[in-house]
C-alpha positions in Angstrom: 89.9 45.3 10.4 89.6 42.7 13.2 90.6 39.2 12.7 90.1 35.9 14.2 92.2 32.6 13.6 91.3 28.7 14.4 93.7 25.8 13.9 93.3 22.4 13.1 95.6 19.7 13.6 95.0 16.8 11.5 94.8 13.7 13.2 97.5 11.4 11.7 99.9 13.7 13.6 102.7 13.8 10.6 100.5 15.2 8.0 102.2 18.2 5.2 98.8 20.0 4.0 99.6 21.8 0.8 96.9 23.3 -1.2 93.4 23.3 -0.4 90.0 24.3 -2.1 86.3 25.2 -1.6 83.9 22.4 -2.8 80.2 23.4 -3.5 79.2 20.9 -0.7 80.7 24.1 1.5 83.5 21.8 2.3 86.8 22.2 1.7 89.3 20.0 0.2 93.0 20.1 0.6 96.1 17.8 -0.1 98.2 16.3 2.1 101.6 15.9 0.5 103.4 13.8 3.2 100.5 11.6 3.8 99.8 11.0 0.1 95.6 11.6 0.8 93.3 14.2 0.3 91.1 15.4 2.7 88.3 17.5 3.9 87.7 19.5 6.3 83.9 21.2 7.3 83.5 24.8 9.1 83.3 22.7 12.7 86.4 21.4 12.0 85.9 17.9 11.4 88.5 16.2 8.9 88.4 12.9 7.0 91.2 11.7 4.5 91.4 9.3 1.4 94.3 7.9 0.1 95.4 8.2 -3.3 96.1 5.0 -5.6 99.4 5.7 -6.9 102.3 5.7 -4.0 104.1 8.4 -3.7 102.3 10.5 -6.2 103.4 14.4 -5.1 100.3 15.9 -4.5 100.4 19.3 -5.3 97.2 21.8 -5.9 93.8 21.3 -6.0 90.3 22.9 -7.3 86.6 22.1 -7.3 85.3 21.9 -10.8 81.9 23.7 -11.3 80.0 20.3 -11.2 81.6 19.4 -8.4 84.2 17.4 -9.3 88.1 17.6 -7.7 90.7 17.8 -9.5 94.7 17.5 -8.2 97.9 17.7 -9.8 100.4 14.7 -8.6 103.3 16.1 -8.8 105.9 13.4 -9.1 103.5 10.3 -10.0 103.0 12.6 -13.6 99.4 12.4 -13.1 96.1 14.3 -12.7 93.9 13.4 -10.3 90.3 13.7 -9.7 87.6 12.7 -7.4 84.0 12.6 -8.5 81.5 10.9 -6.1 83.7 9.4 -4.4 85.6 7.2 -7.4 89.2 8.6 -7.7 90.7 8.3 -11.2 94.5 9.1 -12.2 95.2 10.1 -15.7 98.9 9.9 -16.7 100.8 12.5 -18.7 101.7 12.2 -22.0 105.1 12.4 -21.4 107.5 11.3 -18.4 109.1 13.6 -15.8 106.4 16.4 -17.2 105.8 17.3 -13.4 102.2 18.6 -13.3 101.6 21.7 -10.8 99.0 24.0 -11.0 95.2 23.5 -12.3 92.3 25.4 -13.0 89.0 25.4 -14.7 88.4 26.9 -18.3 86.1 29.2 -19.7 85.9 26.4 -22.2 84.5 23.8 -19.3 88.1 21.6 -19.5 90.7 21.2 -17.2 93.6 23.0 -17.3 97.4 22.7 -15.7 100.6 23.7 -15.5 104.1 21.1 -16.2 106.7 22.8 -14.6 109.5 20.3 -15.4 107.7 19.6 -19.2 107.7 23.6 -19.9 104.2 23.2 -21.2 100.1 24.2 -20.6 98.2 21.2 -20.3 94.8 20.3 -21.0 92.8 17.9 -20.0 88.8 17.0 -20.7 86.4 15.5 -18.3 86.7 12.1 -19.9 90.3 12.0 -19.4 92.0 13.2 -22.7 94.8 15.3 -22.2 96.6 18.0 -24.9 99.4 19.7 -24.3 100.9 23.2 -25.9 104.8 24.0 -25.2 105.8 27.6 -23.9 107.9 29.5 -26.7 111.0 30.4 -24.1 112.8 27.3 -22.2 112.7 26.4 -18.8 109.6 28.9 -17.8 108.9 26.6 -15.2 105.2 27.6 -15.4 103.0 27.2 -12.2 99.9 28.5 -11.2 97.4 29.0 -13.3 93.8 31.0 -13.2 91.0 31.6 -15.8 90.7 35.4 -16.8 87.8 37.7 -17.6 88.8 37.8 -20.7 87.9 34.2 -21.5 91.4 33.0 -22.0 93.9 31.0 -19.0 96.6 33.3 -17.3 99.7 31.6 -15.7 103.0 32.5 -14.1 106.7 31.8 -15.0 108.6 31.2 -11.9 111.8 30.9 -13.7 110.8 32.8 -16.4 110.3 36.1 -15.3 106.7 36.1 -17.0 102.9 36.4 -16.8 101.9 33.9 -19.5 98.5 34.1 -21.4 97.0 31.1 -23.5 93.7 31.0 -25.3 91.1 27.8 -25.2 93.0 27.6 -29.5 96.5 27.2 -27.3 98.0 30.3 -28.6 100.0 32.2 -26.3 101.2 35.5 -25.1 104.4 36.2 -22.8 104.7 39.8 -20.5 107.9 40.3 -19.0 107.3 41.5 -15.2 109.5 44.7 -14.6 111.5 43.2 -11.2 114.3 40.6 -12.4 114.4 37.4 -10.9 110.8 38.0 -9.0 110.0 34.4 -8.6 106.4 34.6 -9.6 104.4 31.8 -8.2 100.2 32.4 -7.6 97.8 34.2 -9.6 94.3 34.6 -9.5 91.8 37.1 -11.4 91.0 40.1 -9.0 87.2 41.4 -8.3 88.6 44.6 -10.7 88.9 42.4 -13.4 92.6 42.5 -13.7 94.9 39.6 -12.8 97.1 39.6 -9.4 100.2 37.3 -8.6 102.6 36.8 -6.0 106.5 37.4 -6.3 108.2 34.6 -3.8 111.8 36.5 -4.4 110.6 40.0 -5.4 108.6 39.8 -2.3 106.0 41.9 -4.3 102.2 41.5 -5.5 101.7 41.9 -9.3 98.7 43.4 -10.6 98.2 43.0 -14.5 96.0 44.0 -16.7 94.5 41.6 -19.7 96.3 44.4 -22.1 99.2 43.5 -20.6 100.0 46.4 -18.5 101.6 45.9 -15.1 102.1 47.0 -11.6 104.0 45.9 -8.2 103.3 46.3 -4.7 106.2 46.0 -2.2 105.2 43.5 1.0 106.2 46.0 4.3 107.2 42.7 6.0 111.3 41.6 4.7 111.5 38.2 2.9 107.7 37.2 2.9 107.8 35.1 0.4 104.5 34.9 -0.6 103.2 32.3 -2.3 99.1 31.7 -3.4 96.6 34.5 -3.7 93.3 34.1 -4.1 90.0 37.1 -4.6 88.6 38.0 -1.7 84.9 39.8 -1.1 85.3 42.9 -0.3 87.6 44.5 -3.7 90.4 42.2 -2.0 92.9 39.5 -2.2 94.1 37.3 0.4 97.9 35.6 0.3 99.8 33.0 2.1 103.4 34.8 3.3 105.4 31.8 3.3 108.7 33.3 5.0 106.9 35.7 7.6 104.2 32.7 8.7 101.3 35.4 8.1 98.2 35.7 5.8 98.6 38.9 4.1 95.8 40.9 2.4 96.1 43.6 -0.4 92.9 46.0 -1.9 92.6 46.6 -5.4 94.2 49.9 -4.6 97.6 48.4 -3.3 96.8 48.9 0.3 98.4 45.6 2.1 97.8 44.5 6.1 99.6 41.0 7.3 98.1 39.1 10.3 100.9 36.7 11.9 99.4 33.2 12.3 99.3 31.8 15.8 101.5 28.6 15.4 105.4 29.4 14.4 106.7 28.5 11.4 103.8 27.0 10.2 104.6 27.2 6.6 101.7 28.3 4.5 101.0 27.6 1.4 98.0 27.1 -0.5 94.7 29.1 0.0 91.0 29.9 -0.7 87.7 31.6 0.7 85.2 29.9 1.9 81.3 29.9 0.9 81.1 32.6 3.7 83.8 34.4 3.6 86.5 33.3 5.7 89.7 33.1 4.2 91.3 29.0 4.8 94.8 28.1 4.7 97.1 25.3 4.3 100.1 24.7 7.0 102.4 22.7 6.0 102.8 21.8 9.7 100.4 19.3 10.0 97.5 22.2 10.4 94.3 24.1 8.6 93.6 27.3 9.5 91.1 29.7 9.2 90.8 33.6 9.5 87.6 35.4 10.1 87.5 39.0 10.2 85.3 42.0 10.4 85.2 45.6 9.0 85.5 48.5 11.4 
């Protein structure tokens, strides 16, 4: 496989891009953490940036709702965020110090995140009412979370050591991952129907099934720390290796290739594929990148 990178530099020169998204405008939306704005970016490479209301806010991950609706997570402002023709609203948590992180969309059509400081699933509907369901063990410190095949929200336990399963009723199932300490941070459901994570201190990828059954897949690159994952198009995933500054891909059958992005120490983080395939990347070093490739 041949592979191709861009870079763009945003243009406030001190920007800390963390997560970032495809809309269904073909855009793609990111946060910028330092900056407290989110932006876009188009396929030519031409940004723009909005500034959130609350100061300060800790903006963390973001997704494109099937209607086409944002949504973000601010991290330390306690809020969710979301941006729908061009109005952005903040809805507070319930309670303080909760520390929203990760957010998807439901089966059920409702948003739902992560509270890694509050130990809890949240939920959260398009008018702005929010529910909450507490994890059984303490301190999971839950983070991202995906929608399953299987209808129901899937979600991993950094501190935990788990792979977390809740239904759209709240009820929820715990699977203990087989490496101690493994850190797990991203998951995302795989084109094989299974779920696949990322282990920032086993320095492995996951792979479970909805039964519960799972497997690990050792990085060949030391201290990777890889961090989100997302499905790619071709019975693949892409991932962000934090520690090695490279995007990493894995095949449903556990085959794994790294490409080492151009810029040093670029820090990437979040992740996603684009309408046509390309695989787009967050660097925390003021930078979006993008990988093309091609099958040989």
């Amino acid at each position: 496989m041949q592979v191709q990178f861009r870079e763009f530099t945003l243009p406030s020169g001190d920007s800390a891009p963390y997560s970032i998204t495809s809309g269904q405008d073909r855009t793609l939306w990111f946060t910028d953490n330092k900056r407290n704005k989110v932006g876009t970016i188009t396929h030519s490479g031409a940004i723009d940036e909005f500034s959130i209301p609350t100061a300060n806010a800790g903006l963390s991950v973001i997704m494109a709702s099937t209607n086409g609706d944002i949504w973000f997570t601010e991290n330390k402002a306690n809020q969710i965020g979301r941006i729908s023709n061009g109005i952005i609203d903040e809805y507070p948590l319930p309670h303080s110090d909760s520390e929203p992180y990760g957010i998807t969309e439901g089966p059920d059509g409702m948003i739902w995140f992560t509270e890694l400081a509050g130990n809890r699933i949240g939920r959260i509907t398009k008018s702005g009412k929010i529910d909450e369901f507490p994890l059984p063990q303490r301190n999971s410190f839950p983070s991202f979370i995906t929608a399953g095949y299987d209808g129901a929200l899937w979600f991993t336990e950094n501190q935990g050591n788990r792979i977390g399963r809740i239904t759209s009723e709240g009820k929820i199932d715990e699977f203990e991952i087989p490496t101690p300490q493994s850190g797990p941070v991203g998951i995302v459901s795989g084109p094989d129907g299974a779920l696949w994570f990322t282990e920032i201190l086993g320095n492995q990828i996951g792979r479970i099934s909805i039964h519960g059954s799972i497997e690990e897949f050792l990085l060949p690159t030391p201290s990777a720390k890889p961090h989100a994952i997302i499905s790619g198009q071709d019975n693949d995933l892409w991932f962000t290796e934090w520690g090695s500054n490279q995007i990493g891909r894995i095949t449903i059958n556990g085959e794994i290739t790294s490409y080492p992005i151009p810029t040093p120490e670029s820090e990437p983080h979040g992740i996603t594929i684009s309408f046509d395939g390309a695989v787009w990347f967050a660097e925390e070093k003021n930078k979006i990148g993008e990988l093309r490739y091609n099958k040989e």
